[in-house]
Every structure is written in C-alpha cells, then in structure tokens.
C-alpha positions in Angstrom: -61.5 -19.1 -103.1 -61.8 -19.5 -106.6 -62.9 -16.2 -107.4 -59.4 -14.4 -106.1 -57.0 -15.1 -108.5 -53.4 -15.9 -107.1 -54.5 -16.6 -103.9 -52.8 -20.2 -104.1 -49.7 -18.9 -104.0 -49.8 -17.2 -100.9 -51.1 -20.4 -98.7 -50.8 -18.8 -95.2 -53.1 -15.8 -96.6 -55.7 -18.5 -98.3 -55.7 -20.5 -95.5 -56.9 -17.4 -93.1 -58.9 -16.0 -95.3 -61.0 -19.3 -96.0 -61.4 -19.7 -92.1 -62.7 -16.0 -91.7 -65.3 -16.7 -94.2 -66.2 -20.0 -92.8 -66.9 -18.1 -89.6 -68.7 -15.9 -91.0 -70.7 -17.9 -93.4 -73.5 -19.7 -91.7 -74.1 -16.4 -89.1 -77.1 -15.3 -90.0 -76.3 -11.9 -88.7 -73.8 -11.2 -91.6 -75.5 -10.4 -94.6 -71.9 -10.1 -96.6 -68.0 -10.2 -96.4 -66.3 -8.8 -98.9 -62.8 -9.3 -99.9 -61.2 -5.8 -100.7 -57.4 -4.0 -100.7 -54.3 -5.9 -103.1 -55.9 -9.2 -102.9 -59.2 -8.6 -104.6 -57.1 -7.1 -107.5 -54.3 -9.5 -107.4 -51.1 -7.9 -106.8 -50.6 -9.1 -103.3 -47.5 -10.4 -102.4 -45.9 -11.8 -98.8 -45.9 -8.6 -96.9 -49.7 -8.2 -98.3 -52.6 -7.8 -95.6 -56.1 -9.2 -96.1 -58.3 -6.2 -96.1 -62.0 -8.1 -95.0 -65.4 -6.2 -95.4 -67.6 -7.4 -92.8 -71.2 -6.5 -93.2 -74.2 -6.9 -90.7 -78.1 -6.5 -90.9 -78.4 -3.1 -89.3 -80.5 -4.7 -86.0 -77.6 -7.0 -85.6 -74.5 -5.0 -86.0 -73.2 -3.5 -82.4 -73.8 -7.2 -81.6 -71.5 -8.7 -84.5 -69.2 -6.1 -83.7 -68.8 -6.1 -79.9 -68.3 -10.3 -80.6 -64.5 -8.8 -83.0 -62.5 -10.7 -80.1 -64.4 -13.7 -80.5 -64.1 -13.8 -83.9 -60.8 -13.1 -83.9 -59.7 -16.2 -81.3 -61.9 -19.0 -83.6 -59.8 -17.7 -86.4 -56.6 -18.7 -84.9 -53.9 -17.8 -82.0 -53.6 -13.9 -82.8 -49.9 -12.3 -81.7 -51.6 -8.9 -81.4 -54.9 -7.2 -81.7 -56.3 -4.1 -81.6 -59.4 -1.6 -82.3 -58.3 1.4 -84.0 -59.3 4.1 -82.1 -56.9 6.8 -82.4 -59.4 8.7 -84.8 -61.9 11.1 -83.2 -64.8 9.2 -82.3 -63.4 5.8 -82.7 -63.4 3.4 -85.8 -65.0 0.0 -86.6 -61.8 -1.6 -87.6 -60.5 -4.6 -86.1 -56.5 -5.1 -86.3 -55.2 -8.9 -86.0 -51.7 -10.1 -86.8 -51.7 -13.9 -86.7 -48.3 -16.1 -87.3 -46.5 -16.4 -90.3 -46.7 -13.2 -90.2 -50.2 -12.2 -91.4 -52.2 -9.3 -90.8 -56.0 -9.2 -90.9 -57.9 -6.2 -91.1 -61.7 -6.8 -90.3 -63.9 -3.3 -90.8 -67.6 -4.0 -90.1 -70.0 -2.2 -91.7 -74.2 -2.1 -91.4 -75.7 -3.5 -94.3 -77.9 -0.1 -95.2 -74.2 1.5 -95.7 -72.8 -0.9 -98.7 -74.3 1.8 -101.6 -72.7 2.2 -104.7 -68.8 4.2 -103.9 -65.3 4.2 -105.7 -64.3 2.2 -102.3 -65.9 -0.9 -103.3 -64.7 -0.8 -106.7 -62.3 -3.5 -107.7 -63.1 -5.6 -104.0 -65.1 -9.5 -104.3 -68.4 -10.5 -102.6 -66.9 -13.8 -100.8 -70.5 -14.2 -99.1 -73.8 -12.5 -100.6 -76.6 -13.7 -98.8 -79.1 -10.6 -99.6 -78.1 -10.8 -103.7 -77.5 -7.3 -103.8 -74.0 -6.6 -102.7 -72.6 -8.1 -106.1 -74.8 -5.1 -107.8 -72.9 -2.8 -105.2 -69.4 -4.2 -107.0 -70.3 -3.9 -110.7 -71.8 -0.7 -110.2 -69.1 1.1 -108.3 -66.2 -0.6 -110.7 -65.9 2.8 -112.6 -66.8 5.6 -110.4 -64.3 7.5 -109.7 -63.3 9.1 -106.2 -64.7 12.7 -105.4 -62.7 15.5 -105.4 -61.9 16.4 -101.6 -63.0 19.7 -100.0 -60.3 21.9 -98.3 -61.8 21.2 -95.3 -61.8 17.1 -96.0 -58.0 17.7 -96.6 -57.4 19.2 -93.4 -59.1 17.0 -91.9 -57.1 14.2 -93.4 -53.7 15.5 -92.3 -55.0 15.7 -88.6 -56.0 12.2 -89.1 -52.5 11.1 -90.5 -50.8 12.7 -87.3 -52.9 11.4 -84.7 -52.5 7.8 -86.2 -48.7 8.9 -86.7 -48.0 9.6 -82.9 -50.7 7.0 -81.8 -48.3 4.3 -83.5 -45.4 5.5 -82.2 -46.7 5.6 -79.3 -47.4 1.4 -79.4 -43.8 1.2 -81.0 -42.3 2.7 -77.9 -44.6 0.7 -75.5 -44.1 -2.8 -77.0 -40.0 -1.9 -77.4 -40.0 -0.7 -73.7 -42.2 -3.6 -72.4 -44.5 -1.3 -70.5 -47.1 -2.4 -72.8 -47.7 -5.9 -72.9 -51.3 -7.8 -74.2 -51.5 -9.3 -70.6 -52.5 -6.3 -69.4 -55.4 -6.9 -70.4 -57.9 -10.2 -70.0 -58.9 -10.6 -73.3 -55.2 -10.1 -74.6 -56.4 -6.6 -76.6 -53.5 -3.7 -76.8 -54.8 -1.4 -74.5 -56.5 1.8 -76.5 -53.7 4.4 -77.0 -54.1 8.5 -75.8 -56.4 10.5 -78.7 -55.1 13.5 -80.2 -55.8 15.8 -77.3 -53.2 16.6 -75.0 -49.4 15.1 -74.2 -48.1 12.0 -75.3 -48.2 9.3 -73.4 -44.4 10.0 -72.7 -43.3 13.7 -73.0 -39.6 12.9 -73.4 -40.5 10.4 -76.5 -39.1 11.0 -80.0 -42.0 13.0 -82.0 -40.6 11.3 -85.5 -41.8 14.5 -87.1 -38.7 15.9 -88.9 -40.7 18.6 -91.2 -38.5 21.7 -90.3 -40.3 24.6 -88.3 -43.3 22.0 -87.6 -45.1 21.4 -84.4 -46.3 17.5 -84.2 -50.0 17.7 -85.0 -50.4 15.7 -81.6 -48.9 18.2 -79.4 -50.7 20.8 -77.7 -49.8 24.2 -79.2 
C-alpha cells in the first residue's frame, strides 16, 4: 500500500484494504480496483470508511457482482452487510462493517463505465490490469463537477429522503430486534421498503423536523 500515504497509521483499515485487493488481484474477471473517498487523499482518520471501486470486464460483471457475499465472507467475519437498494431501481453498492469497527464500501462498476469524470479525480488504481485506468485518474484530476439541472436537484432530494427513512427504518429494526441478520441464510440485512407507500411501521418517528413538511417517504 505504498501508494496511499498514511495508511500505516490506521492498521485495522490497511490490513482490510490489503486483503480486499488480494481477493481481488489474481481474478481475472476484475480488470481494476480503485481506492477512492478520504483515504485516496489522505485525510482519513479512525471513523474513516474505505470507499473500494470494483471494476469488471463488462461479460463478467453480474457474475463478479452477484459473488458481493462471497467476497465479502473471504475478507473477514462481517457484523453487518447490506446492498443499498433503497434508491429507485437499485444500486451496485455493497455495505460491510467488519470489527474494529470498519466499514467497507465495495461499488462495482463494468469496465466500459471508468471514462474520464470529476468522480475519479483524486482516487488510486490499487490494481490496473488493462493499463488504462491510471489514464482515467490523471485525466479526470482537474475536471470539475457539472453543474446540476433543476430536475437532477430534485431528484437528489427524493434520493436523500428515501435513504433518510430507509435508514431509519434499519435503526428502528436492529433497536427493536425484529430485524436480525439470521433472518436470513446468507446473514444479509434483509432489503428495506422503497420509497412508495407507508413505512415499514406507521407509528415510527419520521425524524423529519422541517416545519410544515411532509416526509418525502410518505404518501401524500
């Protein structure tokens, strides 16, 4: 891990970090992981999460992705983890939290999608196996983000409330101990309600304390 700076001096982060690229290293399948969030630009501290770009040949990918449990039990003994799905039409991020605590955030990407983007500015090619996603790095270190639409800010704020009432909704259910990973046989969280319709439970706190507001969750 030479080429993150600092990461010494967080061991438990190092030491996950070099065993997700191990795994991911001699798999043929993975063209590239990359290394992105407060650790590529060293200013990651104890509460930091690793933030890990992992990107497949495009004839490979649903089968690197559907393997995210897998991956995630050869990388240690995970307290929690979950696919984020509260997001219309799903996500390809992967949530772990291992002991110590440390949380690992795995997003899997096809290899045609790594173009040039603010997004990749700043992150570190820990595997490069194609050559080309270093070029993707230098070239996106100073473009700068696009100015969003109206619409794309609209669309944002739906976003943040569905994740807002989706995670409360998994606060309540781990508090309350109706939700519990042995629910389940490969010890996932079980996916939470989308955006449409009720909470999960009706009578729960909404945590939205915007005067005159109607949780974006709710129903109308």
């Amino acid at each position: 891990m030479d080429n993150v700076p600092g990461i010494d001096l967080l061991p438990a982060h190092c030491a996950l970090l070099e065993r997700a690229v191990d795994h991911f290293r001699n798999d043929g399948r993975v063209t590239a992981v990359i290394l992105g969030g407060s650790l590529a630009r060293s200013i990651a501290d104890f509460y930091s999460d690793i933030d890990l770009y992992v990107v497949a040949r495009d004839g490979f990918f649903d089968a690197v992705f559907d393997e995210r449990n897998a991956a995630a039990l050869a990388l240690g003994s995970p307290l929690f983890r979950f696919t984020v799905d509260a997001i219309p039409g799903g996500s390809r991020d992967y949530i772990i939290t291992y002991p110590g605590p440390v949380k690992l955030d795995l997003m899997y990407h096809r290899e045609s999608e790594i173009v040039p983007a603010p997004k990749w500015g700043g992150c570190v090619a820990l595997k490069d196996a194609s050559g080309l996603i270093e070029d993707v790095l230098v070239r996106s270190r100073d473009l700068a983000p696009p100015t969003p639409t109206s619409e794309e800010l609209l669309e944002l704020d739906q976003n943040f409330w569905t994740l807002a009432g989706t995670c409360s909704g998994r606060s309540c259910a781990a508090s309350s101990g109706r939700r519990s990973t042995e629910s389940t046989p490969s010890g996932e969280m079980p996916s939470c309600p989308r955006s449409t319709g009720q909470p999960e439970d009706p009578t729960m706190d909404t945590g939205d304390s915007r005067p005159n507001s109607t949780p974006r969750w709710r129903s109308a």
